[in-house]
N, C-alpha and C positions, 0 to 999 in steps of 0.2 A: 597668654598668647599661644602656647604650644595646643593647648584645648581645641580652640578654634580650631589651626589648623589640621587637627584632626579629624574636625567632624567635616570641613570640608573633603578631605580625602576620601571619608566613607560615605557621602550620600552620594556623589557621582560613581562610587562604585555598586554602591546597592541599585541604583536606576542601569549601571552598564549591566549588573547580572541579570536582572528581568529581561534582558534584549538576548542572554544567552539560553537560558532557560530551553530545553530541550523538545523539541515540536510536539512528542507525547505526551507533554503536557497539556497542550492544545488539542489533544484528540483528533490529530490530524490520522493517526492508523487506529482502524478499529477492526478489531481482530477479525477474520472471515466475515470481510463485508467492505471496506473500503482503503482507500487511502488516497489525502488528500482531495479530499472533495469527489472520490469517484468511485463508484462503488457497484458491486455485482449487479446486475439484470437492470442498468443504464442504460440510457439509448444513445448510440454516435451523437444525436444534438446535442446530448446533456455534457458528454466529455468536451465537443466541440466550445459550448461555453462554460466551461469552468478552466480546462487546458488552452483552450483554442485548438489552431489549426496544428496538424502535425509536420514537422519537420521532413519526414519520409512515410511513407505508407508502404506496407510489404503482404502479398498474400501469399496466405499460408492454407494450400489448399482452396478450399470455397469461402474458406474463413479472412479475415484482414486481422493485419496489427499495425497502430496504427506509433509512431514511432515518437518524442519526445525530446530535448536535449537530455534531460534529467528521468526519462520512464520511459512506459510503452503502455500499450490499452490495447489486450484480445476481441477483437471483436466478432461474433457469431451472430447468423442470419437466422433468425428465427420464423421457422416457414409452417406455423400451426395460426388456426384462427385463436384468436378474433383480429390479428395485428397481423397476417404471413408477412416476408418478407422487413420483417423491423430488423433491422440490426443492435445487438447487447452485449453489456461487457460479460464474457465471462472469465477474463482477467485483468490485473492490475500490475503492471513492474514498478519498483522507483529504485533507482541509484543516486537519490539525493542521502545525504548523511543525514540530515535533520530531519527524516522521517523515522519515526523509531516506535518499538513497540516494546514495551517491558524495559527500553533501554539498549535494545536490539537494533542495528541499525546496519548500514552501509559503514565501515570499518570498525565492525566489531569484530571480536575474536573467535576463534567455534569454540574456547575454551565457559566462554562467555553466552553463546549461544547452547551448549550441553547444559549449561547450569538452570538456565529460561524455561529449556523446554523439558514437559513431562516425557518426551521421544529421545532426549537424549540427542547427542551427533557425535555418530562412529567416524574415525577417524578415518582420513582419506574422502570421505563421502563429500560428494561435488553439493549436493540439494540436504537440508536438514529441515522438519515441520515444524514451526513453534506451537503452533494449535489448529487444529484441526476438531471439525465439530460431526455429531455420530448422524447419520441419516440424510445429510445435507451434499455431502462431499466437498464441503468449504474446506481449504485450506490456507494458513498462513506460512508462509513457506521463507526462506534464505538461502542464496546461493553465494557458495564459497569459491577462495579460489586461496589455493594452500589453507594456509589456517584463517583467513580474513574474509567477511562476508562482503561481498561487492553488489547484491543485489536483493532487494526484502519483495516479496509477492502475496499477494490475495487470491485467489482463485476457484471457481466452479470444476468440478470434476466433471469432463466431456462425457463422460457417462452418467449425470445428473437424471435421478430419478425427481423427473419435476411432473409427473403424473400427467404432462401434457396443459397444465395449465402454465401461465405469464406470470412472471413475478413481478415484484417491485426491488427498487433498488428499498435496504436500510436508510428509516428517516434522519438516524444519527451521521450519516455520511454528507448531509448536506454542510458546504463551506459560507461564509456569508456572504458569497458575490452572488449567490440564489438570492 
């Protein structure tokens, strides 16, 4: 009798652990390029269905950001042919905890985050990179507050040497509501 009742206790808990299972494991961040379904050189339609509508809109400058419960999406107006005026992300926020990269997340430690990253995080330091890629100026970023990250980023570097041509977003960043 006692048998039984053990293996009931352990296959509802092997089925509860797969529901905890960490989001990086789902590849929901991929390092300088997306997160959560939305990823660099997007277009506002494509955030608009995968996020939907935003909560707040704010401009920032000529630029928009567009605002989330849980993130934000940089958006910039791209004003070159073949597309002028399209609007694209060239970044991504999420302050959800289940989005995580290496294990790196929205209440991780900087202790935790210096160990991740090849950059290191000095202490005090409000922003730390976890990866950053050469010739691109993609960055995967973390913002701290005391020693606790509260906020994980993707981003294009505004001074993006993109030769003047239109990118694509990464075909890895599509979610399956595409």
């Amino acid at each position: 009798m006692k048998k039984r009742i053990a293996r009931l206790v352990v296959v509802p808990a092997s089925v509860l652990a797969l529901f905890l299972v960490p989001a990086a494991a789902f590849g929901r961040v991929i390092p300088n390029a997306c997160i959560a379904g939305i990823g660099l050189w997007d277009s506002k339609e494509r955030v608009a269905r995968e996020w939907g509508l935003p909560v707040r809109m704010r401009a920032v400058g000529p630029d928009v950001v567009w605002d989330y419960p849980k993130g934000s999406v940089f958006l910039y107006r791209w004003h070159r042919p073949p597309t002028p005026n399209r609007w694209i992300v060239l970044g991504i926020t999420t302050t959800d905890p289940r989005e995580r990269l290496h294990g790196i997340g929205v209440g991780s430690w900087r202790s935790e985050v210096h160990a991740a990253s090849v950059y290191g995080c000095p202490a005090r330091a409000e922003f730390c990179t976890l990866v950053a890629s050469r010739g691109e100026s993609r960055t995967t970023d973390v913002r701290l507050k005391g020693n606790r990250v509260v906020s994980l980023s993707v981003s294009l570097s505004s001074d993006f040497d993109d030769g003047g041509q239109l990118q694509y977003a990464d075909r890895r960043c599509r979610n399956s509501k595409s």
